[in-house]
C-alpha positions as CSV (number, residue, x, y, z in Angstrom):
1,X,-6.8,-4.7,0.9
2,X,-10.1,-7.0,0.8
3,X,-12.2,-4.6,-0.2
4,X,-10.4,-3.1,-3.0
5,X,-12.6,-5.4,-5.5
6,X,-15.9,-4.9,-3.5
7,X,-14.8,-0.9,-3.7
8,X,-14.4,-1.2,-8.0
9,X,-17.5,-3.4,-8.3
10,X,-19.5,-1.0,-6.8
11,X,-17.9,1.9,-9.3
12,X,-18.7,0.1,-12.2
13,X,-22.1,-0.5,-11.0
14,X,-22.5,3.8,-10.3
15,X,-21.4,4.7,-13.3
16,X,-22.9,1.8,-16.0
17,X,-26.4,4.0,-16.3
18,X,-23.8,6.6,-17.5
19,X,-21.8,5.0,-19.7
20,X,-21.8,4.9,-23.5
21,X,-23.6,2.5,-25.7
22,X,-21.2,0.6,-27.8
23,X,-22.1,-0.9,-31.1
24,X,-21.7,-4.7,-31.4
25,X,-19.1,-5.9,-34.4
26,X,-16.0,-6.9,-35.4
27,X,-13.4,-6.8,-32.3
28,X,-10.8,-4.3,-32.7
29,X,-7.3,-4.9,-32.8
30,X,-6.8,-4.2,-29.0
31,X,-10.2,-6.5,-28.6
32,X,-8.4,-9.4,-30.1
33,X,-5.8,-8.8,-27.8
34,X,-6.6,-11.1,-24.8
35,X,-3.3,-12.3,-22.9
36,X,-3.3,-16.1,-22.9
37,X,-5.7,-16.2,-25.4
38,X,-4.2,-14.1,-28.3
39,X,-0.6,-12.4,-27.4
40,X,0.7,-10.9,-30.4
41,X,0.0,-6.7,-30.9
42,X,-1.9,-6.0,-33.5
43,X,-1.2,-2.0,-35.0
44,X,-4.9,-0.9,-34.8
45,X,-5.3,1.6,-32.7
46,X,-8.0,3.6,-30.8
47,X,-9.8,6.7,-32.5
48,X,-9.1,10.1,-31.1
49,X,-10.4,11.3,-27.9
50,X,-11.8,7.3,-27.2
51,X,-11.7,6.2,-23.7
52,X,-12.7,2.8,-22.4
53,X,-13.2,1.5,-19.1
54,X,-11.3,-2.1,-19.6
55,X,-12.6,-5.0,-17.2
56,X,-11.3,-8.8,-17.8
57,X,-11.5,-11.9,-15.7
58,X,-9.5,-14.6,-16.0
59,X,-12.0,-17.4,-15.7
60,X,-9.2,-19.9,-15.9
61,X,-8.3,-19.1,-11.9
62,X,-11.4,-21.0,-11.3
63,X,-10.3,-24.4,-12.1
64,X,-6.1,-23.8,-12.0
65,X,-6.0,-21.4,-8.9
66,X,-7.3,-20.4,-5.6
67,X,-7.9,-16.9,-6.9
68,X,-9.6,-14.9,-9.3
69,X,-7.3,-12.4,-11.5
70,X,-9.7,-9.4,-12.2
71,X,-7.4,-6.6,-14.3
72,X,-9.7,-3.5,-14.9
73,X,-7.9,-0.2,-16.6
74,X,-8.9,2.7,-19.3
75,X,-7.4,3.2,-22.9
76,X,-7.4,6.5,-24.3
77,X,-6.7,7.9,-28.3
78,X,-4.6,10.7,-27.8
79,X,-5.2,10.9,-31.5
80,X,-6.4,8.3,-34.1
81,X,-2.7,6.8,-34.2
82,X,-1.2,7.2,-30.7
83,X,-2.9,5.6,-27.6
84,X,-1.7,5.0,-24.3
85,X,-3.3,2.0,-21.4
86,X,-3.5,2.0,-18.0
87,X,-4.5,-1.3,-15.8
88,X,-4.6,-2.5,-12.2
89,X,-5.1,-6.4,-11.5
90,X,-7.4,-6.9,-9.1
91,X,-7.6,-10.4,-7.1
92,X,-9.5,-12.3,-4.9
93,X,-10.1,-15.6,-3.3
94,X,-13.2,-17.1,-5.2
95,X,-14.0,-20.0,-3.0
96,X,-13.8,-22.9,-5.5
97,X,-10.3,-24.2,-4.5
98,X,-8.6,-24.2,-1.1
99,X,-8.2,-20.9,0.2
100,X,-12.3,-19.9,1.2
101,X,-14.4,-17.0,-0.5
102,X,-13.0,-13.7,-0.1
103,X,-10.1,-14.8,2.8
104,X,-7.9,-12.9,0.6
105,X,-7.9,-9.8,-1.5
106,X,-5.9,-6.9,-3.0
107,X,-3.7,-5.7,-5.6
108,X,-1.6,-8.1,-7.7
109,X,0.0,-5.8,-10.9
110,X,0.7,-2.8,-12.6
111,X,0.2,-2.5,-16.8
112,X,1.2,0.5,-18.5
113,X,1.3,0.6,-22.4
114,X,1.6,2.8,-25.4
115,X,1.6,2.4,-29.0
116,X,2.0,4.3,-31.8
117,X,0.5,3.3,-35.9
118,X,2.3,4.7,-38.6
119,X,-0.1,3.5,-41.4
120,X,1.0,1.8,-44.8
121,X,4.5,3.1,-44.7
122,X,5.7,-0.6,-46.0
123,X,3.3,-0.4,-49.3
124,X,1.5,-3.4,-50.4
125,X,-1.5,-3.1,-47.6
126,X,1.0,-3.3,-44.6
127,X,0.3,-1.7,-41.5
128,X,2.6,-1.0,-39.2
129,X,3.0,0.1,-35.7
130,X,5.2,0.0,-32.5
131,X,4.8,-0.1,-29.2
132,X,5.7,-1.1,-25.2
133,X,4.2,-2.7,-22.3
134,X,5.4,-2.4,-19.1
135,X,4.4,-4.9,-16.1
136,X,5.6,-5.1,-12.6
137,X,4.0,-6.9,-9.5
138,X,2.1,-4.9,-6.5
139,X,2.0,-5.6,-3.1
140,X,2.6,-9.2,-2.1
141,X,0.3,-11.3,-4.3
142,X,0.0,-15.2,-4.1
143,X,2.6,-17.1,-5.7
144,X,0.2,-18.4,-8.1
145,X,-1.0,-15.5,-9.7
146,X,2.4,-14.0,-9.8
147,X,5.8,-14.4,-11.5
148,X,7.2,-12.2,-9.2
149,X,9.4,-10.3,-12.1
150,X,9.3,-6.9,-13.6
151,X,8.8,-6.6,-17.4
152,X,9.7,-3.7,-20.1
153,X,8.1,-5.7,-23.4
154,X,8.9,-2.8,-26.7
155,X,7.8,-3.8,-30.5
156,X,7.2,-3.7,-33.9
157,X,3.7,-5.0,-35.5
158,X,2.5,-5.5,-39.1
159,X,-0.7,-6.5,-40.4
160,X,-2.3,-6.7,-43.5
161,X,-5.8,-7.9,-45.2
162,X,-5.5,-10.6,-48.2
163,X,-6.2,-8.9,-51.5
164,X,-8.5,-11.6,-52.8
165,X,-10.1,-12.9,-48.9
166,X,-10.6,-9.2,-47.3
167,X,-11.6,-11.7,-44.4
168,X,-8.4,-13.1,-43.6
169,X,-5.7,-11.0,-42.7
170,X,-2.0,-11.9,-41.8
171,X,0.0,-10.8,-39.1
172,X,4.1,-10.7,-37.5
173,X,5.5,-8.8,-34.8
174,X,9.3,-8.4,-33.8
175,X,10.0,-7.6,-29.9
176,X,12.5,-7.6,-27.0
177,X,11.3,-9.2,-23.4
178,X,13.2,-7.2,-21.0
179,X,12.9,-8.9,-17.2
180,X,14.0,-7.7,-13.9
181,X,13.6,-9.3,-10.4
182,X,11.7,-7.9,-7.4
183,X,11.6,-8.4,-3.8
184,X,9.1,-10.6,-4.6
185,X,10.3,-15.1,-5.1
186,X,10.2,-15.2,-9.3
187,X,7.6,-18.2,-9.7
188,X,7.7,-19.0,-13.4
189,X,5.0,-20.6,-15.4
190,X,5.9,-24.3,-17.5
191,X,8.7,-23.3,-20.4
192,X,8.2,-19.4,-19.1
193,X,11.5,-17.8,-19.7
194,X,13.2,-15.7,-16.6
195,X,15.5,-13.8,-18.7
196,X,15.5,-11.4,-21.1
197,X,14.5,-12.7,-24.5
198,X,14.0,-11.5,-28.2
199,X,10.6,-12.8,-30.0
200,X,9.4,-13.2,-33.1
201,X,5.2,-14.2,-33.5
202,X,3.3,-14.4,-36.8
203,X,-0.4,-15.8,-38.4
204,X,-3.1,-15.0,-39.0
205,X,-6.8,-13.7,-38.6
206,X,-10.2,-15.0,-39.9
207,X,-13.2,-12.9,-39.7
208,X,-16.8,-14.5,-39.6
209,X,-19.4,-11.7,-38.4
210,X,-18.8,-11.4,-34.8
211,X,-16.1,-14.2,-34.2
212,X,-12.7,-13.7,-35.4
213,X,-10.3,-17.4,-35.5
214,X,-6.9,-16.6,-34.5
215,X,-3.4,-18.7,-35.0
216,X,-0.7,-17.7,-33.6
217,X,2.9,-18.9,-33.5
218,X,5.8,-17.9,-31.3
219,X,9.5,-18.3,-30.8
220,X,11.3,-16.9,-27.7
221,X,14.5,-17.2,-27.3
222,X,16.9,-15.7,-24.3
223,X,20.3,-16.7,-25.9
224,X,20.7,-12.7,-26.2
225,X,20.3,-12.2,-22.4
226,X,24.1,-14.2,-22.1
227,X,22.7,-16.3,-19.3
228,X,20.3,-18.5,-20.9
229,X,20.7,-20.6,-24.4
230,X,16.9,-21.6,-24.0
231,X,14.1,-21.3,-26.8
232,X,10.7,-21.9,-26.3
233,X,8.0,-22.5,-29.7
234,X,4.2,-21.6,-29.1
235,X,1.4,-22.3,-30.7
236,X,-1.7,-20.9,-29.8
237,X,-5.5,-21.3,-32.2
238,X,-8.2,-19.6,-30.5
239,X,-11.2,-17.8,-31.3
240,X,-12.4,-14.4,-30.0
241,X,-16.2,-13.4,-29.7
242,X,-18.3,-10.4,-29.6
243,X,-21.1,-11.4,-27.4
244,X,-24.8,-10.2,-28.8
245,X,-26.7,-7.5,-26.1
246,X,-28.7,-10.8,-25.7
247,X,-26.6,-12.7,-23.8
248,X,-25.4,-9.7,-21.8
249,X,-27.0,-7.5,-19.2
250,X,-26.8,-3.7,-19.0
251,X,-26.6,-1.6,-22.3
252,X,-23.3,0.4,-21.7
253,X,-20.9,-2.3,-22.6
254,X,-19.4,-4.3,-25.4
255,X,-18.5,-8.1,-23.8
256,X,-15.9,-9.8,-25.8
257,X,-14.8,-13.7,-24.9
258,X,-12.4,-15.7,-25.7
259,X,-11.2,-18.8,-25.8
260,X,-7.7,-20.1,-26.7
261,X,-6.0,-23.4,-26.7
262,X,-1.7,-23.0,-25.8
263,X,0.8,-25.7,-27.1
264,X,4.5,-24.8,-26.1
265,X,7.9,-26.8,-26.2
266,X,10.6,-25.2,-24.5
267,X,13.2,-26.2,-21.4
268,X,10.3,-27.6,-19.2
269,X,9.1,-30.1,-22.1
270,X,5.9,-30.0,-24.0
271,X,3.4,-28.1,-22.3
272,X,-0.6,-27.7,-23.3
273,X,-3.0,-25.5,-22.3
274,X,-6.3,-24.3,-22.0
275,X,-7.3,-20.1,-21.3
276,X,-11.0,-18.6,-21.4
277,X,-11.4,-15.1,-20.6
278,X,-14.1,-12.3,-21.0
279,X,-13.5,-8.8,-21.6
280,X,-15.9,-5.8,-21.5
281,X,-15.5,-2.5,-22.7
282,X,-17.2,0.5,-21.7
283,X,-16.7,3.9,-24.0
284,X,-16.9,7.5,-22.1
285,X,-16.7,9.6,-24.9
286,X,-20.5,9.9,-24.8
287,X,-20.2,12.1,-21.3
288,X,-18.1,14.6,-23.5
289,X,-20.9,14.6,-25.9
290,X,-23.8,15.1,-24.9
291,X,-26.3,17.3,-26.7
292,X,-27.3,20.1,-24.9
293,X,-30.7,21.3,-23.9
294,X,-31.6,23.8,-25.8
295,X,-35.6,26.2,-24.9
């Protein structure tokens, strides 16, 4: 389908003069949470009745692949401790590497995700909340954009701010990797475990106006899945920014980027990375509420 991106460009562009101004700030919890960049779950979740129009490239493609990963969804509140996330990845050739601008286009993968926040229910300032993501591939995407595997990803999250540096607040999640083939060839990334695999992440978060630091550490380990005795450590510092309206165009949208540096040892070796991505948000809830005219 080459037009599928043209066809969801051009609905972003029709309905931006419509959309919601969102106030510039802190990222929330689901902000921060920019694959590649910052993994781990957070338990914040979004206020009741909130619905955002989701867009994020994955700059990255443009110097390690042939085509450009664009995954654009909505998140709603259901209330202000249950919300539920929808996304389609959008791809296309951008021109830079081999395959030339726009020879190839379509639908790569299917998110679906839910979480639910319990509150303080731990005392002591922890937050806590779980949750599940659920990926699979679409169509026939490039091997290089795909791992060609179907996930089902539940966990459990806890946060909580420092008592005497409300800035800084530390973070550890507890979750099960549950991985299923398709009729699609599995292509996994360096130290990228095929099997299904317990993990444990923890850090921490420093706030400094708009930019939030982030350092993350994970361990994976697929012994449970019975196949597999392999283990994988990563370590990922990053930061995450809320652009200013000044360096953005349009005023419906809140454009968060981030930037993330990944250091793993696993079966493949010692493995380094480097991700940049940009998210922007757009919030409907505006159209539900606008004042009415009144003689």
């Amino acid at each position: 389908m080459k037009t599928t991106l043209g066809l969801a460009l051009g609905l972003l562009c029709a309905v931006a003069p419509l959309l919601a101004e969102v106030p510039a700030g802190k990222p929330t919890d689901d902000e921060l949470r920019i694959r590649g960049v910052f993994d781990s779950a957070l338990p914040g979740t979004e206020r009741k009745n909130s619905l955002r129009l989701i867009v994020h490239p994955h700059f990255g493609d443009l110097h390690q692949r042939d085509y450009l990963r664009v995954p654009f969804g909505l998140r709603y509140g259901l209330n202000d401790r249950l919300e539920l996330t929808g996304e389609i990845e959008g791809f296309f050739a951008h021109g830079i590497g081999q395959a030339p601008a726009f020879s190839r286009a379509g639908l790569s993968a299917l998110h679906l995700g839910t979480k639910y926040q319990f509150g303080e229910t731990w005392g002591f300032g922890w937050v806590t909340a779980v949750g599940f993501d659920f990926t699979r591939p679409l169509g026939n995407p490039p091997g290089d954009i795909s791992d060609g595997l179907k996930h089902f990803a539940p966990y459990l999250s806890f946060s909580r701010r420092l008592d005497t540096a409300p800035d800084w607040r530390v973070f550890w999640s507890i979750g099960f990797n549950e991985v299923r083939t398709t009729a699609l060839p599995t292509n996994l990334r360096e130290n990228q475990l095929g099997a299904d695999a317990g993990t444990l992440s923890g850090g921490f978060l420093r706030e400094h106006g708009p930019v939030t630091y982030t350092f993350e550490t994970t361990l994976s380990s697929s012994r449970l899945s019975r196949r597999f005795d392999h283990d994988v450590i990563t370590v990922r510092p990053g930061l995450v920014w809320v652009v200013p309206r000044r360096f953005t165009f349009g005023d419906g949208g809140r454009w968060v980027l981030g930037a993330g540096l990944k250091l793993s040892e696993g079966p493949d070796g010692f493995d380094v990375g480097v991700s940049t991505k940009l998210r922007v948000n757009f919030n409907f809830r505006s159209l539900w509420n606008t004042p009415k005219n009144h003689p």
